[in-house]
C-alpha positions in Angstrom: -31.1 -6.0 -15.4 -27.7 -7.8 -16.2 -25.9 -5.2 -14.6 -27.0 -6.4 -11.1 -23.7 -8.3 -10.5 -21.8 -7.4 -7.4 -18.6 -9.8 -6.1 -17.1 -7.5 -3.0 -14.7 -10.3 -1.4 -15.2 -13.2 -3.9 -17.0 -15.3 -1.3 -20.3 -13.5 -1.7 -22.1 -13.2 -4.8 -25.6 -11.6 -5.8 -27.3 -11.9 -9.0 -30.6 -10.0 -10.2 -32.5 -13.2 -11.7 -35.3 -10.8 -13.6 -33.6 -11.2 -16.5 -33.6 -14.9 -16.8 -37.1 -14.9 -15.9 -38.3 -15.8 -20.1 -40.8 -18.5 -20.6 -39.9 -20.8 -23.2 -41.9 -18.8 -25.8 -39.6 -16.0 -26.1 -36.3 -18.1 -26.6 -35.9 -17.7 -30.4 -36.6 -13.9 -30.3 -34.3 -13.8 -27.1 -31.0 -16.1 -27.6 -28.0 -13.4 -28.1 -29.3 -12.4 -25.1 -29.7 -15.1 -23.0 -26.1 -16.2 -24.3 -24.5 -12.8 -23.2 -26.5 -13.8 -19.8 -24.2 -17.4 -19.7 -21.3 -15.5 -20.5 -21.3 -13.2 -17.7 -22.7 -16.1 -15.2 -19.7 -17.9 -16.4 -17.4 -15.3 -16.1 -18.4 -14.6 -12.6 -18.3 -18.2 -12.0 -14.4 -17.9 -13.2 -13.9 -15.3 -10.9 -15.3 -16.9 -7.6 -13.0 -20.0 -8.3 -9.5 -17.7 -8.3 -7.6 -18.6 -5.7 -6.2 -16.0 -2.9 -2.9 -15.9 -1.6 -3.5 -13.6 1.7 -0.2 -11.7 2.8 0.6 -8.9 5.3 3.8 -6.7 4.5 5.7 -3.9 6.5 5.8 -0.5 4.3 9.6 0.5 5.5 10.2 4.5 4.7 13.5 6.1 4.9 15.3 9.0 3.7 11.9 9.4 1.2 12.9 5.8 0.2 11.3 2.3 0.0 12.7 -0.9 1.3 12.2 -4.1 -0.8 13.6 -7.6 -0.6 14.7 -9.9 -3.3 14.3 -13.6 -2.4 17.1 -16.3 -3.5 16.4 -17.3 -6.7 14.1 -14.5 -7.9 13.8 -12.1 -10.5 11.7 -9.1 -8.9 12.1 -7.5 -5.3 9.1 -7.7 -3.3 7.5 -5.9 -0.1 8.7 -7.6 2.8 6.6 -9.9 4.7 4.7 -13.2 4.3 1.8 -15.4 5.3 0.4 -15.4 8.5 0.5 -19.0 10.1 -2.3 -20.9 11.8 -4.1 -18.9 14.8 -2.1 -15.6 13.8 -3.1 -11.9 14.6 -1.7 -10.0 11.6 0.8 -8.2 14.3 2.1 -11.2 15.4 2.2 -12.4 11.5 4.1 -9.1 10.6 6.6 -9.0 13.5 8.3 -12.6 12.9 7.9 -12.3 9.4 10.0 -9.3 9.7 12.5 -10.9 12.6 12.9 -14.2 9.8 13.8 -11.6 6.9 15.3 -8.7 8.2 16.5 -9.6 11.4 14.8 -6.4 13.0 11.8 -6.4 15.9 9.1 -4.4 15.2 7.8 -1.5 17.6 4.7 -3.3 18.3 2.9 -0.3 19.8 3.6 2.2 16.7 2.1 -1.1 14.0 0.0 1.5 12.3 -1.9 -0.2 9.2 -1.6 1.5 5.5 -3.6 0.0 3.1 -4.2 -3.3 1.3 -3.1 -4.0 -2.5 -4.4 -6.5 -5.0 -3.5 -7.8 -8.0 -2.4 -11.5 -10.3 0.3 -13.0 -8.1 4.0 -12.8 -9.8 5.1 -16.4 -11.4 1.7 -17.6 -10.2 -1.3 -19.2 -12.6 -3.3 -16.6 -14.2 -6.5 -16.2 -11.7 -4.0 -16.7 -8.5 -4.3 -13.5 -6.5 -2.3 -12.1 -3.8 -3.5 -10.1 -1.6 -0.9 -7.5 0.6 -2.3 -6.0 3.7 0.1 -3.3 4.4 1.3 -1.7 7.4 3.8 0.5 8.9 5.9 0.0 12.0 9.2 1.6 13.5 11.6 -0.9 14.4 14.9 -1.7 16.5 17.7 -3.4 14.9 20.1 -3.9 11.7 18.4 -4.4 8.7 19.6 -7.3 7.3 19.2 -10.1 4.6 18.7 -13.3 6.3 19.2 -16.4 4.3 15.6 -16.8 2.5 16.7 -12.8 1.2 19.1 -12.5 -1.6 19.1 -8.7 -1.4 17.4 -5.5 0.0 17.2 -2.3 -1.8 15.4 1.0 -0.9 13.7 2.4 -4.0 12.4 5.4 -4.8 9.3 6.5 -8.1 12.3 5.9 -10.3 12.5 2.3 -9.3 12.2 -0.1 -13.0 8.7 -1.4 -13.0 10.3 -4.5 -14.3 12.1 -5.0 -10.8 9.0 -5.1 -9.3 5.7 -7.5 -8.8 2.7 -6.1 -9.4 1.5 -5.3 -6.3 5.3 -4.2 -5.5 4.2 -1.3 -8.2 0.5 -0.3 -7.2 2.3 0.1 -3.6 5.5 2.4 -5.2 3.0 4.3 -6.8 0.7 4.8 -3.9 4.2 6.3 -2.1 4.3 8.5 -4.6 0.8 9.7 -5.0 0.9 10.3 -1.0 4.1 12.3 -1.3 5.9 9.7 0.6 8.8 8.9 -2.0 10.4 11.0 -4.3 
């Protein structure tokens, strides 16, 4: 059936080919739906060329309060973290990532991880994904803006959705749902 269509990480795809399996005969009597068969082929064809952008970010609690960070020259606050570089473990990706933006070290032994979040990366091509894999950590040190961060905040459910990416939300809402936030 055409319902046989599973994409789990985009990079692996499985199609049940049954249904395309009409002899020539049967074409006429069978277009509308062999074209509702192209359109979903091309549809998941669409979705295994979006592109990924693959983050790690540091879920900061306080006082029943999120910490977000506002890069220079943007509109919306965002998690803080980044992209891990070439031969990085996501703890070592997460700790300087965190050192560069809030001028803080992470307790490496309390890293804990919290969840991952998906969803159309903000001022990004439709189809351009990020995806967030979240965790939490304690930390030593001033939090601070360096000079890549315009400004932090710590938010709570109230927060404007409209100060927020997308994933920025699902996370703020995930606070909530866990009781974390108020």
């Amino acid at each position: 059936s055409i319902s046989e269509v599973f994409c789990t990480d985009f990079s692996k795809i499985s199609i049940n080919t049954n249904c395309l399996m009409m002899n020539y005969m049967h074409w006429r009597r069978h277009k509308e739906y062999l074209l509702a068969i192209t359109v979903i082929l091309l549809s998941t064809c669409t979705a295994l060329q979006m592109s990924f952008i693959d983050k790690i970010s540091l879920i900061l609690i306080q006082d029943r309060q999120q910490l977000v960070a506002r890069s220079k020259g943007k509109t919306v606050f965002f998690t803080p973290g980044g992209k891990r570089e070439a031969g990085e473990t996501d703890e070592q990706a997460l700790c300087r990532e965190c050192k560069e933006e809030l001028t803080i070290d992470l307790t490496t032994k309390t890293i804990r991880p919290y969840g991952v979040f998906q969803a159309q990366a903000f001022g990004k091509p439709e189809g351009t994904m990020v995806r967030m894999t979240c965790y939490t950590s304690d930390y030593v040190g001033d939090l601070q803006a360096n000079e890549e961060v315009e400004e932090l905040r710590w938010i709570d459910s109230k927060c404007p959705h409209g100060d927020l990416s997308v994933t920025g939300i699902m996370i703020l809402e995930d606070l909530k749902k866990k009781n974390l936030i108020d």
